[in-house]
Every structure is written in C-alpha cells, then in structure tokens.
N, CA, C and O of each residue as an XYZ file, in Angstrom:
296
protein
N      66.899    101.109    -36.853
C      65.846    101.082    -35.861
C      64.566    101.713    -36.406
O      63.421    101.505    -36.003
N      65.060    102.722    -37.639
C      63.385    103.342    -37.574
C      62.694    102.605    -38.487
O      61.488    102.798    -38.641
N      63.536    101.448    -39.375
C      62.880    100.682    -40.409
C      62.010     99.651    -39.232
O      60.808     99.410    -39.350
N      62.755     99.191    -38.259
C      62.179     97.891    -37.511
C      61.254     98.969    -36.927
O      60.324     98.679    -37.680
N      60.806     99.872    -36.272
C      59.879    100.376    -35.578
C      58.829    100.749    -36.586
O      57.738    100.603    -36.034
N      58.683    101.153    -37.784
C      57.904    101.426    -38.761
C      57.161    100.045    -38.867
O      55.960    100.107    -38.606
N      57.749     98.579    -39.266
C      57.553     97.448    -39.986
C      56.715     96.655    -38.653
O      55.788     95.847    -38.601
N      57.547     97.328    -37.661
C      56.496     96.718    -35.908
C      55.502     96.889    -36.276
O      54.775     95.930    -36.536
N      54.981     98.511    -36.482
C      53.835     99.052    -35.802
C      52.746     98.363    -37.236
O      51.695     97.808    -36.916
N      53.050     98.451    -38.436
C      52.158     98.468    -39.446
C      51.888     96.575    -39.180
O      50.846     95.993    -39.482
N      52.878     96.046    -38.679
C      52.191     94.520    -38.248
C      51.542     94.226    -37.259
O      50.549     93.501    -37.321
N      52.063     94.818    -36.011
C      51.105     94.727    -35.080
C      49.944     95.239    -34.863
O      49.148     94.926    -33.978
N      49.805     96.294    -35.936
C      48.218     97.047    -36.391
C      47.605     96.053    -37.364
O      46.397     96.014    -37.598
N      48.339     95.404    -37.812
C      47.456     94.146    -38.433
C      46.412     93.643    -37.513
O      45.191     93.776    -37.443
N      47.710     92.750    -36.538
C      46.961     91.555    -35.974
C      45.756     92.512    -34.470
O      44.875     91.850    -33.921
N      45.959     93.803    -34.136
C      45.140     94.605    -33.200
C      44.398     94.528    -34.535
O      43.640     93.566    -34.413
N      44.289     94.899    -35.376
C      42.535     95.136    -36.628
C      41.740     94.009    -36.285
O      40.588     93.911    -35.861
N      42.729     93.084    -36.599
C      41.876     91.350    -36.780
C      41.307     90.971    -35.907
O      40.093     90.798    -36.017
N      42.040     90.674    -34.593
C      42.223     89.809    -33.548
C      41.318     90.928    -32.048
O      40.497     90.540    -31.216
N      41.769     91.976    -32.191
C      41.310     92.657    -31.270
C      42.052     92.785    -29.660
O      41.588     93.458    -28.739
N      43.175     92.044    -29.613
C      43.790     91.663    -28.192
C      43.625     92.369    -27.346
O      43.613     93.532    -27.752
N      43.487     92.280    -26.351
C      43.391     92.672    -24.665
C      45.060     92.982    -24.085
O      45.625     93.729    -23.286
N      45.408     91.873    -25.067
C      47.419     92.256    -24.459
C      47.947     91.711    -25.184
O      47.321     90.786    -25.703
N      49.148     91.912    -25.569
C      50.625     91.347    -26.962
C      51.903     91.186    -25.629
O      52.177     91.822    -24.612
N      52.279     90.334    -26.113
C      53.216     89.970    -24.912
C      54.284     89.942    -26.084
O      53.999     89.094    -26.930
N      55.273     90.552    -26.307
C      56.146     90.613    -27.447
C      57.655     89.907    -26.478
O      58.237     90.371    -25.497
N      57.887     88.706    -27.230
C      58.756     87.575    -26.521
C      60.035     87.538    -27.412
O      60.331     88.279    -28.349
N      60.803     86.355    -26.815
C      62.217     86.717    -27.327
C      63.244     87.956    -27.720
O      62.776     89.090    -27.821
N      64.300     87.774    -27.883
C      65.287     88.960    -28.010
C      64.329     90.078    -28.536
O      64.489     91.224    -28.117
N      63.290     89.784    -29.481
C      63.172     91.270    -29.800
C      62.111     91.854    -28.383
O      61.357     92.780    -28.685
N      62.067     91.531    -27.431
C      61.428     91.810    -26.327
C      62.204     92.833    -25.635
O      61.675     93.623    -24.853
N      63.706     92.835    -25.964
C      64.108     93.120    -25.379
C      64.294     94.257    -25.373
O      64.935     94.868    -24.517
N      63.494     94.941    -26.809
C      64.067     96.023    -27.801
C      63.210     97.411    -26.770
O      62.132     97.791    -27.226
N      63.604     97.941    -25.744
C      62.358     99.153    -24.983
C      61.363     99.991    -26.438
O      60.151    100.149    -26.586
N      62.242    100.273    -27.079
C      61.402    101.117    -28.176
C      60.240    100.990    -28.922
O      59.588    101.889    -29.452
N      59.988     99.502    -28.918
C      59.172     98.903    -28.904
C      57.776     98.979    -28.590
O      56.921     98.415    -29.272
N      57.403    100.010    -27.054
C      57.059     99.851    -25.939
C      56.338    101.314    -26.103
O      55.267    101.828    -25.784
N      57.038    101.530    -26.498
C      56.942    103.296    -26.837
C      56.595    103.735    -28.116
O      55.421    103.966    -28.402
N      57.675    103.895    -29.054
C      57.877    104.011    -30.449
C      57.077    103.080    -31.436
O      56.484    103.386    -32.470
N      57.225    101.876    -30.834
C      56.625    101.218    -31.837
C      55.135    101.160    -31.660
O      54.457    100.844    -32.638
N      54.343    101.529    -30.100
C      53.044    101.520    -30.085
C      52.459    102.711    -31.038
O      51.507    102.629    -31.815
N      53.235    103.768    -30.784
C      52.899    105.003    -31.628
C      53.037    104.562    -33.125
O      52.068    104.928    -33.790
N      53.909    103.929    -33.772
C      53.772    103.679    -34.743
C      52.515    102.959    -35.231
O      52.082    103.214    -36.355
N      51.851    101.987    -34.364
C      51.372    100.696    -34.380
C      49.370    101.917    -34.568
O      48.338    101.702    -35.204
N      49.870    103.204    -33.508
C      48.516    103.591    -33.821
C      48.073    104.627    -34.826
O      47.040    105.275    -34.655
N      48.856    104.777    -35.870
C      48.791    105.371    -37.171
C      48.281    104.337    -37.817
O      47.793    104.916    -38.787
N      47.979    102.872    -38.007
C      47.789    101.795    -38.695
C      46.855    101.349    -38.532
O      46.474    100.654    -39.473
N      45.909    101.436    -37.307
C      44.606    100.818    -36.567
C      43.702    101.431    -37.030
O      43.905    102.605    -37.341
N      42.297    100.791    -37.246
C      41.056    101.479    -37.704
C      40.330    102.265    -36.500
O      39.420    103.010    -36.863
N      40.587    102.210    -35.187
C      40.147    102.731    -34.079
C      40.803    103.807    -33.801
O      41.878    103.846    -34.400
N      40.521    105.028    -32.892
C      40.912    106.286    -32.781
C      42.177    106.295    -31.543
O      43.016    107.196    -31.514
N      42.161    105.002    -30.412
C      43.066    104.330    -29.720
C      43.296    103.087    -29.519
O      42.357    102.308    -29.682
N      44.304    102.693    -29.206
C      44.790    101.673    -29.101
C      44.447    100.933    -27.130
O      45.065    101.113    -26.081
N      43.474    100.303    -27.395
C      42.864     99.736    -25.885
C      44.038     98.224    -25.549
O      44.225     97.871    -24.385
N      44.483     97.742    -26.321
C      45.650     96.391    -26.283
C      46.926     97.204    -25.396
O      47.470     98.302    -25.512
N      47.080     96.028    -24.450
C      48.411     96.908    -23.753
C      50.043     95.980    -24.079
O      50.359     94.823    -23.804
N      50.381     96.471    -24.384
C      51.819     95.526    -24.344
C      52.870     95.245    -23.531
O      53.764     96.069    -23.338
N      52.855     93.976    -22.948
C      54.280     93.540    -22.009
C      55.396     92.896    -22.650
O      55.388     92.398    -23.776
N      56.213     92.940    -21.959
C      57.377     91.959    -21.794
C      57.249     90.949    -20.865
O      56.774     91.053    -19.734
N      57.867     89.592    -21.603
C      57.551     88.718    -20.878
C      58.087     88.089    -19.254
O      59.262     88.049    -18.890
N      57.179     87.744    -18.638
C      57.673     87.327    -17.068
C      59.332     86.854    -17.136
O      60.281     87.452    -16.629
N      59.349     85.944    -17.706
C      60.580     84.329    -17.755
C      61.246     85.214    -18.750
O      62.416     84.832    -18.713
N      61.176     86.043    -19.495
C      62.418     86.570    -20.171
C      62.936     85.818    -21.390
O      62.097     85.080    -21.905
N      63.411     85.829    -21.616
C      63.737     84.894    -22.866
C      64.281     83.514    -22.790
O      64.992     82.835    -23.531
N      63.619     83.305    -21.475
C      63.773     81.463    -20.917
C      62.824     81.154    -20.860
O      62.745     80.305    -19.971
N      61.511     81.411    -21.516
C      60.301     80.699    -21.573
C      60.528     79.480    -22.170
O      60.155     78.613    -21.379
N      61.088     78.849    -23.483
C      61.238     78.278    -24.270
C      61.968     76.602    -23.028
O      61.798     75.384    -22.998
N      62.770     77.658    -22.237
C      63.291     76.478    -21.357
C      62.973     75.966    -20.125
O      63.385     74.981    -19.512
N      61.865     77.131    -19.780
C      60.961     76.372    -18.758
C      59.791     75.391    -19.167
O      59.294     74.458    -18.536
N      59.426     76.038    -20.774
C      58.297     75.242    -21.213
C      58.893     73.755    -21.745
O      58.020     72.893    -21.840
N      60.160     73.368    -22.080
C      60.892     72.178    -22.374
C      61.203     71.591    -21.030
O      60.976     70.383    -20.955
N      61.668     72.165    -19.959
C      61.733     71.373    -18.368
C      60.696     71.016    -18.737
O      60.793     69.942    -19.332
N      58.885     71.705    -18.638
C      57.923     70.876    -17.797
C      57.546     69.718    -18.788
O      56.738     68.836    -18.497
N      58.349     69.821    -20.238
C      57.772     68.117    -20.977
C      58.002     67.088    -19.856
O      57.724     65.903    -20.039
C-alpha cells in the first residue's frame, strides 16, 4: 500500500501541475481504495508546484457500473 500511495500521489501531481483540475473523480476498483482520499492526497501534495492542493477528489456516483450504464445507453 505505501508503494501504491507514493506512485498515486507523484502521478496525480503530474496531471494537477498540467491540467489544473477543479475535481479527479478516481473510478474503477481502485476507487474503491479510501486511502486514496486521504493518504494519497497528502502524498499527491509533496509533488505539486502550488503551496495547496485547490482539486477535490471523489468517488464515483454509479460505482464501478459506469462502464455498464454507459454500454445500456449505446
């Protein structure tokens, strides 16, 4: 766990450098991971060029049946 929470935060401080997001909706099983949420934001703000982290992170509504609501509405 502390390798995947380390390898979170230094990627998702990537794409917060680049991109700038307003919100990360972190989907599928690894959604499911709480530490994530916590641990891995803290990780995520050792990595950012900003002094905080303004991006908020959810879990997704549909849960890890997005994939099969978005295939119903084909």
């Amino acid at each position: 766990m502390n390798h995947l929470i380390h390898y979170f935060g230094k990627a998702i401080a990537v794409v917060i450098n680049i991109l700038d997001p307003d919100v990360i909706v972190i989907g599928g099983g690894v959604g499911n991971i709480d530490l994530l949420y916590s641990d891995g934001v803290a990780e995520a703000k050792k990595h950012i060029f900003n002094t905080r982290i303004d991006t908020i992170f959810l879990k997704p509504k549909l849960g890890d049946s997005a994939g099969v609501y978005g295939a119903a509405l084909l």
